[in-house]
Every structure is written in structure tokens, then in C-alpha cells.
Legacy VTK file of the C-alpha trace (Angstrom):
# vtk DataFile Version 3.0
C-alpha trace
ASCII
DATASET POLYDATA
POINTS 241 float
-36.757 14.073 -53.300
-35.955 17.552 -54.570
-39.899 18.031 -54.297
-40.225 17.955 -50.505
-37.395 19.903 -49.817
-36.135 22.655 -51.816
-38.425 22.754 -54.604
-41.397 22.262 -51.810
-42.826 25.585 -52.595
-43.694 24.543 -55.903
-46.214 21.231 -54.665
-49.193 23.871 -55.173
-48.616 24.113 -58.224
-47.699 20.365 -59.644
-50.449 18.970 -57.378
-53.534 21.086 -56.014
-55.510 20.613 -53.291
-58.485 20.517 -55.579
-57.184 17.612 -57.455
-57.732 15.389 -54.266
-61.492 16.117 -53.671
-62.622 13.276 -55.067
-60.368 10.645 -53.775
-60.401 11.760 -50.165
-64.288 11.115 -50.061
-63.607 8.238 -51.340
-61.456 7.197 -48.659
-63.987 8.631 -46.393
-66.416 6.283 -47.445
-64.650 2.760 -46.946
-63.439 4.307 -43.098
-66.617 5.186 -42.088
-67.753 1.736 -42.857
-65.455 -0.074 -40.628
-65.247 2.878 -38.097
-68.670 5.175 -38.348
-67.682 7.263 -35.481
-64.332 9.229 -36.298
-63.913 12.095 -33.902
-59.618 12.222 -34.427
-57.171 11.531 -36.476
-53.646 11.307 -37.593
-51.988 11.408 -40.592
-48.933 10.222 -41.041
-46.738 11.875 -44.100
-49.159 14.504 -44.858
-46.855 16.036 -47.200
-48.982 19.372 -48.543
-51.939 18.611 -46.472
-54.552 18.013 -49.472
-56.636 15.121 -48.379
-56.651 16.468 -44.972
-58.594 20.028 -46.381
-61.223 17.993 -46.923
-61.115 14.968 -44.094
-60.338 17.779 -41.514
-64.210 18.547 -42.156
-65.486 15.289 -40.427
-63.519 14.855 -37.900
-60.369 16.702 -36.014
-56.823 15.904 -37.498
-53.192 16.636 -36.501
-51.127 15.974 -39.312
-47.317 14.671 -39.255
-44.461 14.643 -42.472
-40.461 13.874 -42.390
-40.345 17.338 -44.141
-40.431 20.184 -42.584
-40.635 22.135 -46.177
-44.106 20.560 -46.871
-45.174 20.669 -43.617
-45.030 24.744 -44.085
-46.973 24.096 -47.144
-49.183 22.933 -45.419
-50.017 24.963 -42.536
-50.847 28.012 -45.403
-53.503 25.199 -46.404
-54.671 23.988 -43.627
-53.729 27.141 -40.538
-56.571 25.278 -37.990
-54.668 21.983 -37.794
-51.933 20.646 -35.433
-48.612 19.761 -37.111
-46.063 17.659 -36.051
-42.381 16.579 -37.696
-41.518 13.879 -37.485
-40.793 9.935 -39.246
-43.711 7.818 -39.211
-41.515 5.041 -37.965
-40.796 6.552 -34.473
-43.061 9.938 -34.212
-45.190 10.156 -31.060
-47.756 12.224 -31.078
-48.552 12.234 -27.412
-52.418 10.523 -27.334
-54.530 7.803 -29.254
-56.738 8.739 -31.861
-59.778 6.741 -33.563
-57.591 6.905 -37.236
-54.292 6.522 -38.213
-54.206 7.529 -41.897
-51.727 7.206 -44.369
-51.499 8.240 -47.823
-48.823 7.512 -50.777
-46.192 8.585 -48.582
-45.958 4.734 -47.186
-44.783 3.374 -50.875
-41.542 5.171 -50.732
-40.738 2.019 -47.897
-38.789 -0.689 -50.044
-37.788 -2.600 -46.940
-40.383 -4.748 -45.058
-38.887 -4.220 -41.540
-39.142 -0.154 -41.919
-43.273 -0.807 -43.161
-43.398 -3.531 -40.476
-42.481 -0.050 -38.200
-44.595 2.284 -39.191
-47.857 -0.320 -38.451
-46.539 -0.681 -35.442
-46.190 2.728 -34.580
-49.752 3.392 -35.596
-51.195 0.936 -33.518
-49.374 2.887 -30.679
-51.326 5.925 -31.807
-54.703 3.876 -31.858
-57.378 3.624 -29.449
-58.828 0.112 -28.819
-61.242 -0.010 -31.087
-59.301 2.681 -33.449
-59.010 1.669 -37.178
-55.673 2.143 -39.877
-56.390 3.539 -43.173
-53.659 2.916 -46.163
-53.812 3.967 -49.382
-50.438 2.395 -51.134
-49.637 3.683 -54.357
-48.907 0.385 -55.635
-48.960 -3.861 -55.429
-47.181 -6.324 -57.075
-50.236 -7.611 -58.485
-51.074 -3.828 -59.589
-48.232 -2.219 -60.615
-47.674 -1.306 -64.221
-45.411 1.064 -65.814
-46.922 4.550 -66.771
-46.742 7.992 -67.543
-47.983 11.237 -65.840
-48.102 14.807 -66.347
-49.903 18.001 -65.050
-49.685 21.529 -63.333
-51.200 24.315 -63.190
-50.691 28.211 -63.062
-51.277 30.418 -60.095
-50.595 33.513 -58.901
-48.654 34.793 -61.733
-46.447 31.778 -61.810
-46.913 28.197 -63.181
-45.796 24.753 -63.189
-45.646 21.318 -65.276
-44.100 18.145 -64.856
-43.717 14.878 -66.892
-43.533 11.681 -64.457
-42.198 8.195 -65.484
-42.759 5.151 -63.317
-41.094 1.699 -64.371
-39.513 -1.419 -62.531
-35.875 -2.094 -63.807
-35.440 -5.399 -62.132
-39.118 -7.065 -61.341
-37.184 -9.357 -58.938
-35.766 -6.349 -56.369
-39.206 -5.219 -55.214
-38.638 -1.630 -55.630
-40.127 0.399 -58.725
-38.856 3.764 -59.770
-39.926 6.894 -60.820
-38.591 9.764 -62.635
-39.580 13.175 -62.513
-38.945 16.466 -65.101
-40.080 19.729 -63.909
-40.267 22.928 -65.478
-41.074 26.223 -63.120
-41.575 30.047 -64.203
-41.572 32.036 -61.665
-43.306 35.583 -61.438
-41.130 37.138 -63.685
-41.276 34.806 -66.276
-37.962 33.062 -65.690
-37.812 29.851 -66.861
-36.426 26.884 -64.550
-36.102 23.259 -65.146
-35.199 20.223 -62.709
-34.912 16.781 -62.728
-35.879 14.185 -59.340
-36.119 10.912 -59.050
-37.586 8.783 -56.139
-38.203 4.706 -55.559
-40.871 2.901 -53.831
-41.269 -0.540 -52.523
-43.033 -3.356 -54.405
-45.023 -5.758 -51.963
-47.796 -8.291 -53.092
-51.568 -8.039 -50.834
-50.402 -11.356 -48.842
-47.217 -9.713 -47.939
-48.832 -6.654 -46.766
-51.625 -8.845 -44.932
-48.597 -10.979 -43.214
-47.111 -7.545 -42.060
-50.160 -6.145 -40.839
-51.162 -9.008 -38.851
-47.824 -9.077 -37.422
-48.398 -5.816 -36.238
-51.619 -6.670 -34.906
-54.452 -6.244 -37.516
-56.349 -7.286 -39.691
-56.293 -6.831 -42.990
-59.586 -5.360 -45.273
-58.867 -4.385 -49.101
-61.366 -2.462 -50.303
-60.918 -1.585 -54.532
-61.038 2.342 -54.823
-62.387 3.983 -58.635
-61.219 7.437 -59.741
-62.868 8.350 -62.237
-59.557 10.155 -63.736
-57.189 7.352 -62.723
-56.466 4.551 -64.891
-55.768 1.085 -63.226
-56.359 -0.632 -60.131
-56.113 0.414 -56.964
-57.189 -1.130 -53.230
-57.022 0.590 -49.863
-56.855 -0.973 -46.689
-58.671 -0.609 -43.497
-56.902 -1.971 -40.810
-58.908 -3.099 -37.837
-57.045 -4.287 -34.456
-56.745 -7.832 -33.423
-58.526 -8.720 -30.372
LINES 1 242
241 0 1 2 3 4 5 6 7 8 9 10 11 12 13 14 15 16 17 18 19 20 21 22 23 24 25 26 27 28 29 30 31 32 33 34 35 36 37 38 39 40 41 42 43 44 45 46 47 48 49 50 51 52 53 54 55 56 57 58 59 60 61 62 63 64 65 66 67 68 69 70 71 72 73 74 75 76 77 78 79 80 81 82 83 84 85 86 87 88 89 90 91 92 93 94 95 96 97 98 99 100 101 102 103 104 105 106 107 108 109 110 111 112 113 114 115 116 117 118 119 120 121 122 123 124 125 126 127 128 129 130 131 132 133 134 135 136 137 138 139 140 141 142 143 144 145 146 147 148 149 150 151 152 153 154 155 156 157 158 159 160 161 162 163 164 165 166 167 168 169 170 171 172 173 174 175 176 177 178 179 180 181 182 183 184 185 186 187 188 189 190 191 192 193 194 195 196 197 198 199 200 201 202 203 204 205 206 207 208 209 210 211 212 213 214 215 216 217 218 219 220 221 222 223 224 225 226 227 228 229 230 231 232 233 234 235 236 237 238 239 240
């Protein structure tokens, strides 16, 4: 996508960091009840760092993204964390931590053997009684078309977006999503762009059967924002014994 590469600089501005207060206590909450004692973490595809300004309070994180355009974003957010670049799938961060988190970055995986990967990859990053936190965007028994908009202005420039998701063929398992944008800079030009971006489709037994596969076990747990319509489950991942 356009947005984590070229147009990186403008992820302040479509999605701030205060927009994620709420949901990253949230996720808080369900870890700390299958792992109480967090002292490190990972995140995998931290993109602009926003759940991590407020996780990073509770326990240490390094964080880790594909992009090396959001990863810049960021370090201006969050200057007293470790980053690393790298794919999810294959990054090695060197030691075992007591969390491997993920975020929305996982549902842009459409093919089971890349997801079946990345859980295997975390459990590399886990210690033995470390825990794996996802928060996918979307499940097949979830998933409904919708529309999305926001921004915000900052800094003498501003931002807004219109976002469209929608599944063209319900029997591919892959959704997509299009994205308008339209930037003014500090001048007061006026830019506009289009992106687009797809993301797999899996039902909660599929991603149970991968998990386990990979060596865990699989815990949804429903999450409520209170500005979010729909349903939506994260998982806690604890280790097979």
C-alpha cells in the first residue's frame, strides 16, 4: 500500500495515536489474564507504533514492520523503543520475550501457509511459558462490508480519507478494501490519492487448526469498542505443552 510507503508520512494524520487508547487497554486486559506477568514484548508489524505508546508503559517492547517508512514514523512516536525491519514471517529478533503481539497487520495474509509462518515464527520468539496476542481485523463468521472515514489536522496541515471494505467473490477468502485520500499540505496545496489493499478471510476453526499446528492453543476472547460497530474477537495464544 501507498500508505506505508510513500504516503507514510501522512499515517499521523489519517490515524492518531490517540485514537488507539482505548483499544490497546483493552488488549491489555485479556493478556494480562492469561499472562499476568509481562516484562517484554514484541510486536510484530507495528506499522506507526500507536498501540505500543501506550503498551510500552507496562512492560518493555521492541517493535518490528516490513516498512521501513512507518517504522520512521514510529521512532518520532515512540524514540525509547528498539526497532527492527523486518517480515514477520522470517524476522529474528535475537532473544525470547514473554509476548508476541500482533495487530491488524496479520489480515493482509490471504494464504494459510504464509499465517501458518508467522505463528511459527512467534513461537520462536516466545519463552516457555510466553503467550501470542492477535487481534485480526476480520473472520469469516465476522466480516461484513462497511464504510470508514476520518482524519484529522495537525501542524498546519490536514488529512481525510474515505475507506471501502467489500468481498467480491465470498468463495476466494480474501476481502478488499479501497482507500481515497485527500492531503493539504502546509501551504494549502491540495493532493488526492487512491490505494487499495486485500486481506485474507479465515473462519475461528481455521485459525484454531493453524495455531495448534504451530503449537498453541487457541483462546477467543470478544473485544467492545465503544466507537466500533460489529464484532470482533482477539486471541491469546498459549503454548502447547
Amino acid at each position: 500500500m501507498k500508505l506505508y510507503k510513500e504516503l507514510a508520512k501522512w499515517w499521523p494524520l489519517m490515524s492518531p495515536h490517540t485514537e488507539y487508547e482505548e483499544e490497546a487497554h483493552l488488549f491489555l486486559k485479556i493478556i494480562r489474564q492469561y499472562h499476568p506477568a509481562i516484562k517484554d514484548a514484541v510486536e510484530f508489524g507495528s506499522g506507526g507504533g500507536s498501540n505500543a505508546f501506550y503498551l510500552k508503559k507496562y512492560f518493555s517492547m521492541t517493535l518490528t514492520d516490513l516498512s521501513p517508512d512507518m517504522l520512521e514514523v514510529s521512532r518520532e512516536l515512540n524514540p525509547d523503543c528498539l526497532h527492527m525491519q523486518g517480515d514477520m514471517r522470517t524476522i529474528a529478533a535475537g532473544t525470547e520475550f514473554d509476548l508476541v503481539f500482533i495487530h491488524d497487520a496479520i489480515s493482509y495474509f490471504t494464504d494459510k501457509a504464509e499465517l501458518l509462518a508467522v505463528m511459527k515464527n512467534a513461537k520462536k520468539h516466545l519463552k516457555q511459558d510466553g503467550l501470542l496476542f492477535i487481534m485480526p481485523d476480520q473472520y469469516m463468521e465476522t466480516f461484513e462490508p462497511r464504510t470508514d472515514h476520518g482524519g484529522v489536522d495537525k501542524g498546519g496541515r490536514g488529512m481525510r480519507y474515505l475507506e471501502w471494505s467489500y468481498d467480491s467473490d465470498p468463495e476466494d477468502g480474501v476481502t478488499e478494501t479501497e482507500y481515497a485520500y485527500l492531503m493539504r499540505d502546509s501551504n494549502g496545496q491540495i493532493t488526492h490519492e487512491h490505494d487499495s489493499a486485500k486481506a485474507g478471510l479465515f473462519s475461528m476453526p481455521e485459525w484454531e487448526r493453524l495455531l495448534a499446528d504451530a503449537g498453541f492453543q487457541a483462546h477467543f476472547e470478544r473485544v467492545e469498542f465503544s466507537e466500533e460497530p460489529g464484532s470482533y474477537f482477539a486471541i491469546a495464544a498459549t503454548q502447547l505443552k
